[in-house]
N, CA and C of each residue as an Amber inpcrd file, in Angstrom:
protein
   318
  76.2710000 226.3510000 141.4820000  76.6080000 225.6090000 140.2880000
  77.1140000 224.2310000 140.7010000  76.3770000 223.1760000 140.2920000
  76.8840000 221.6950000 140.4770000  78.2100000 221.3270000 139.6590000
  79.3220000 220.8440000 140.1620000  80.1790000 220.1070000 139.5660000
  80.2440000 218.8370000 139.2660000  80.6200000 219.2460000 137.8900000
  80.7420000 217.5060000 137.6580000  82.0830000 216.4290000 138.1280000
  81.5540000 215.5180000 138.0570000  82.4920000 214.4000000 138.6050000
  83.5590000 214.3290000 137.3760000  85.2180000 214.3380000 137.6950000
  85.9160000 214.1480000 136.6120000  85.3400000 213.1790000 135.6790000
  85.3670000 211.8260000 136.1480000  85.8120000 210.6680000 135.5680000
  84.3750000 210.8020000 134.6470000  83.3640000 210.8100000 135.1020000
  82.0440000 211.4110000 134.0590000  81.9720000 212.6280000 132.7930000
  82.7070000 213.3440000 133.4380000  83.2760000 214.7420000 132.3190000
  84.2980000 214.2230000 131.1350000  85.2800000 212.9750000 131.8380000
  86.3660000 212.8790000 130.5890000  85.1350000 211.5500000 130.3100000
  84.2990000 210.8900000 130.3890000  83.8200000 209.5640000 129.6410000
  82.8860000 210.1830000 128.6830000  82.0680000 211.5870000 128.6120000
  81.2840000 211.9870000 128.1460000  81.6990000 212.5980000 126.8390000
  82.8350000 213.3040000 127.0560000  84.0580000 214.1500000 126.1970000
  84.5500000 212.8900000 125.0960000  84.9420000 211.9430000 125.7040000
  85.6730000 210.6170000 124.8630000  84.5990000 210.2270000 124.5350000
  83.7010000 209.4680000 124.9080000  82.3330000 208.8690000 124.3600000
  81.9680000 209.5710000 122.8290000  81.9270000 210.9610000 123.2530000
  81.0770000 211.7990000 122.2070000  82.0240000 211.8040000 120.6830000
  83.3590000 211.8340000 121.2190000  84.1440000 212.2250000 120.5140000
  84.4760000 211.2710000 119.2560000  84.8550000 209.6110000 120.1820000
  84.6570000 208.5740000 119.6240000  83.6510000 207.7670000 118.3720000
  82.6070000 208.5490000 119.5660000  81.5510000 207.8550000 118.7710000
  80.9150000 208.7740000 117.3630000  81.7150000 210.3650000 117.1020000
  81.4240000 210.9120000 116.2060000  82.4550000 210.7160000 114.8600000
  84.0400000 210.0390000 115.8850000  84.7400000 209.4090000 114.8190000
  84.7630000 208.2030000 114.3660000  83.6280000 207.3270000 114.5370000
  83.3770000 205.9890000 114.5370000  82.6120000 205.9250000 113.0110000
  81.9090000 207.1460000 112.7490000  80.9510000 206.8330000 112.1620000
  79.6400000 206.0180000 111.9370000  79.1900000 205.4180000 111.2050000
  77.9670000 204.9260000 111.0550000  77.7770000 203.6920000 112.2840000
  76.7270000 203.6520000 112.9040000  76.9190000 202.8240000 114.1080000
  76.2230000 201.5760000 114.5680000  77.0270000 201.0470000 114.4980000
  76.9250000 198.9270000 113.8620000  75.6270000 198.9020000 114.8910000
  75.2090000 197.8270000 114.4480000  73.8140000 197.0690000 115.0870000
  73.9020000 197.0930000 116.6850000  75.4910000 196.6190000 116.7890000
  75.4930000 196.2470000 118.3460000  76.4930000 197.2480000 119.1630000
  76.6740000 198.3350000 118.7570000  77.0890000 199.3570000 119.0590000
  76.4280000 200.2390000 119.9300000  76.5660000 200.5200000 121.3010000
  75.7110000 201.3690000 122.4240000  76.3450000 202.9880000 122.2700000
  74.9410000 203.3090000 122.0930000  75.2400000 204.9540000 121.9500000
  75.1820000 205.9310000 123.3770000  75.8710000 206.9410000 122.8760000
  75.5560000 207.8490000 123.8560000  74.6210000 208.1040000 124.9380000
  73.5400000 208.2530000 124.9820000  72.2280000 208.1810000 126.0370000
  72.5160000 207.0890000 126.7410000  72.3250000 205.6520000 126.2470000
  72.3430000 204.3100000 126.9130000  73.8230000 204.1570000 127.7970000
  75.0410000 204.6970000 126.6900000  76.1430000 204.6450000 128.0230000
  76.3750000 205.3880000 128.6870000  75.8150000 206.5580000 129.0580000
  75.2260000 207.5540000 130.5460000  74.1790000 206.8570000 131.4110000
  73.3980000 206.4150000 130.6950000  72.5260000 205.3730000 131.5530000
  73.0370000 204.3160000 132.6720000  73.9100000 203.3110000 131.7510000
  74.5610000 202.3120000 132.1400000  75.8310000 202.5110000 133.1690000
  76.4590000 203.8140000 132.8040000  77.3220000 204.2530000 134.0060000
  77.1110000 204.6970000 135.3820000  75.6640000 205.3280000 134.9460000
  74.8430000 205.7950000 135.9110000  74.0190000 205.3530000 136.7960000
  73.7420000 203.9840000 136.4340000  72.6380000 202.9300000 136.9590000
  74.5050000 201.7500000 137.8450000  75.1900000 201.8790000 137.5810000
  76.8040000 201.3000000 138.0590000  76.7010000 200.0140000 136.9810000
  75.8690000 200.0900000 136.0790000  76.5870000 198.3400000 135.3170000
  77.8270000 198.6550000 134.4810000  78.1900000 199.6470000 134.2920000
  79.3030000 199.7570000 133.5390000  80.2980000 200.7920000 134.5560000
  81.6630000 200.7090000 134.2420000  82.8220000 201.2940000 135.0940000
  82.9520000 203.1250000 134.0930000  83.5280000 203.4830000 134.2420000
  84.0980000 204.6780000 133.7920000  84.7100000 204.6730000 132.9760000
  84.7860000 205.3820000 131.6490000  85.4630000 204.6010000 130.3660000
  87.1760000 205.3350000 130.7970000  87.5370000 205.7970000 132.0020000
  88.9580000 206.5390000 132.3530000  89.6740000 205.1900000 132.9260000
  88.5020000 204.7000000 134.1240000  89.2230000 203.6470000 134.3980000
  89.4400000 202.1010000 133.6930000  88.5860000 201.7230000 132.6810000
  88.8240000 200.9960000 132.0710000  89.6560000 201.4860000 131.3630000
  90.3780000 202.0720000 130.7880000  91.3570000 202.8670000 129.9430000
  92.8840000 202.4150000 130.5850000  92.7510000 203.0000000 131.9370000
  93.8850000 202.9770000 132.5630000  94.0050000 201.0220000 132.9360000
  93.0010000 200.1440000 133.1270000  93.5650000 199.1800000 133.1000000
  94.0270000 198.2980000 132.2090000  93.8250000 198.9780000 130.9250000
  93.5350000 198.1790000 129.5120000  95.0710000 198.6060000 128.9130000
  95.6180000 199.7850000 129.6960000  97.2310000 200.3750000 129.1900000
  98.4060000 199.9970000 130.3260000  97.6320000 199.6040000 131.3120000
  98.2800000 199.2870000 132.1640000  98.8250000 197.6800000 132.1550000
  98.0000000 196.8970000 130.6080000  98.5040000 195.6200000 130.2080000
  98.7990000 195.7880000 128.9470000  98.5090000 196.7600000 128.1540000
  99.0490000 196.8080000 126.7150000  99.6800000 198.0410000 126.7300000
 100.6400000 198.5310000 126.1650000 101.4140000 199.8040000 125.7210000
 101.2670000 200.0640000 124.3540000 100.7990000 201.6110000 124.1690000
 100.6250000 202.0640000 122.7650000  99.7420000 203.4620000 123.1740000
  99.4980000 203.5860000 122.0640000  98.6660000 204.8620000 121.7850000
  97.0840000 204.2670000 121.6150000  96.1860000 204.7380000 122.4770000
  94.8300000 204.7960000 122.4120000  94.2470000 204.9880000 120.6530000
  94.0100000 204.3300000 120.1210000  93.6260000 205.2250000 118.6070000
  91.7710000 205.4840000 118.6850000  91.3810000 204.0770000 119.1690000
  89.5600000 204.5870000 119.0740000  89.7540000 203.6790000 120.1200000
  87.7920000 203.4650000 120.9250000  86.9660000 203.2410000 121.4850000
  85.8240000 202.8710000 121.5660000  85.0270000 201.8550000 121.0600000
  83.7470000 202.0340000 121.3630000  83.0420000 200.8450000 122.1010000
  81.6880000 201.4740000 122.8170000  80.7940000 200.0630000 124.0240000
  79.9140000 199.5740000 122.6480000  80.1300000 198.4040000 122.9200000
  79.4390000 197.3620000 122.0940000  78.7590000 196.4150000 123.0980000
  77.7860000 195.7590000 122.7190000  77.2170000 194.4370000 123.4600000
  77.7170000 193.4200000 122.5520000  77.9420000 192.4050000 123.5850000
  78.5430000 191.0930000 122.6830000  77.9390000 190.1310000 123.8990000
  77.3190000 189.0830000 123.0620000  76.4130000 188.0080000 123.7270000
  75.7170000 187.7170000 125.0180000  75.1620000 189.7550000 124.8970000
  74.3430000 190.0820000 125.8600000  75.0520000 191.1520000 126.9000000
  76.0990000 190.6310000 127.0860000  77.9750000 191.9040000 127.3700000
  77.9670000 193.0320000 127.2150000  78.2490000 193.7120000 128.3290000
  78.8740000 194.9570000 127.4900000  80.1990000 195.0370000 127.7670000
  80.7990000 195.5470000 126.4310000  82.5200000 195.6270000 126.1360000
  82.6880000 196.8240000 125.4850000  84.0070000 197.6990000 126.4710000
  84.7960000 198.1800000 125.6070000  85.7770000 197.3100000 124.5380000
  85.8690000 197.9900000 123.4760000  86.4320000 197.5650000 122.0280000
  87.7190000 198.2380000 122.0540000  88.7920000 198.6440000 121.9640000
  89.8730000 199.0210000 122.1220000  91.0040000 199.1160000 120.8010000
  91.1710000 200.0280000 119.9610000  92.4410000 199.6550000 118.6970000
  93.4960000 200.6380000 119.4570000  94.5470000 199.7840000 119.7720000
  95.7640000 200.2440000 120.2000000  97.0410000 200.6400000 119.2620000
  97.8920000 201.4080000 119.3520000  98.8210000 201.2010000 118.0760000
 100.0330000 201.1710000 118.9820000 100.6820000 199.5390000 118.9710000
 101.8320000 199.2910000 119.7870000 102.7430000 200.4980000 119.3710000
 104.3340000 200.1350000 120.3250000 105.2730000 200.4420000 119.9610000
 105.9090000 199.6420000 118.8920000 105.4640000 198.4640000 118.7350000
 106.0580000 197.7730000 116.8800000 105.2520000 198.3740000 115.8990000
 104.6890000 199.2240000 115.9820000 103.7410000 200.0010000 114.9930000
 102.6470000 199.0260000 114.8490000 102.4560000 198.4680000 115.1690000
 101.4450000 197.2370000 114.8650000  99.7540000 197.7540000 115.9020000
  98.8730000 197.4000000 115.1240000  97.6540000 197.8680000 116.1370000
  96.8360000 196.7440000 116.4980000  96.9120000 196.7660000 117.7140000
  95.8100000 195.6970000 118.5640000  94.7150000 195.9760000 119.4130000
  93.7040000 195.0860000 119.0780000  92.5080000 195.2560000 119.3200000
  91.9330000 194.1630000 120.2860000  91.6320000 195.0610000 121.2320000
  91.3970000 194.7940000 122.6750000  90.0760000 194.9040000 123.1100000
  89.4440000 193.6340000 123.5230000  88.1370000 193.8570000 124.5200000
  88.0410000 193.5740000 125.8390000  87.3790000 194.3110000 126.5880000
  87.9790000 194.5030000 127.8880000  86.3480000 194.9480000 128.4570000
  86.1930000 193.5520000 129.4360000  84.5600000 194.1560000 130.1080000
  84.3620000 195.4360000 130.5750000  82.8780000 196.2940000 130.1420000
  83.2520000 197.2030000 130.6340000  82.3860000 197.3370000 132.2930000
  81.5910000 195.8430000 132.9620000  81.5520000 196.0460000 133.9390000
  82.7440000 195.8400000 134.7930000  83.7760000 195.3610000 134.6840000
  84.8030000 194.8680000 135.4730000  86.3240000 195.1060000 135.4630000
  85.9380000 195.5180000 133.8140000  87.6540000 195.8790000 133.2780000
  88.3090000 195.3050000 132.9980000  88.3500000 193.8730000 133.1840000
  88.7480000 192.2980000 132.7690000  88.9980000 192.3280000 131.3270000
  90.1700000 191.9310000 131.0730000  90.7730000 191.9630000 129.4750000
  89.7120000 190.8890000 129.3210000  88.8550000 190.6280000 128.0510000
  88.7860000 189.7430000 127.2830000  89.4310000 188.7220000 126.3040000
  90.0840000 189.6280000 125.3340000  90.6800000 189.4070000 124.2900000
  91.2950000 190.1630000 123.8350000  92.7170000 189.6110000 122.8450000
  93.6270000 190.8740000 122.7470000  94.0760000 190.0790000 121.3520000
  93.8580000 190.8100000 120.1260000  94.3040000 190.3080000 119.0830000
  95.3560000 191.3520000 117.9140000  95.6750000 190.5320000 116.8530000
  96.2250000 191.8270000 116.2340000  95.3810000 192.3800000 115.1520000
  94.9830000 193.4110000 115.1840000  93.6910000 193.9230000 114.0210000
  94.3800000 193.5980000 112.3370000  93.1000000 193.4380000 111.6420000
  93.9540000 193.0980000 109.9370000  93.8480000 194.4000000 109.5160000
């Protein structure tokens, strides 16, 4: 029996999970198949470790997730819910992990 690689087991688990609480799925929104692809081919990081660097500059609770392309990009999308109760929304490359942008969601 082959084992799977953690960090692939929790991106597949979150991916699926995300993307079934996301609902209807925007134009530029990368689905499931394509981000196994993209992790798999190395253009994109592990959605564990982008996670851990994206909390490791913002503090809060994870609320959603999803890979989007943005002007050809691919980005994790990030809604955080600080400790001021306030939720911010974070993009963060997902080849590199590099914060993008960090705003406060309306």
């Amino acid at each position: 029996m082959r084992r799977k690689h953690p960090d692939r087991r929790f991106f597949l688990v979150a991916a699926t999970l995300l993307l079934a609480a996301a609902g209807p799925a925007h134009a530029d929104d990368v689905d499931h198949d394509e981000a196994l692809r993209l992790l798999q081919k190395g253009s994109i990081l592990p959605l564990a470790e982008i996670t851990a660097k994206v909390r490791a500059k913002i503090p809060g609770k994870v609320l959603e997730v999803e890979l989007e392309t943005e002007d050809g990009a691919y980005v994790y999308e990030f809604k955080i819910l600080g400790p001021n109760g306030r939720v911010k929304e974070v993009e963060a490359s997902a080849a590199t992990g590099e914060i993008l942008k960090i705003e406060d969601d309306d």
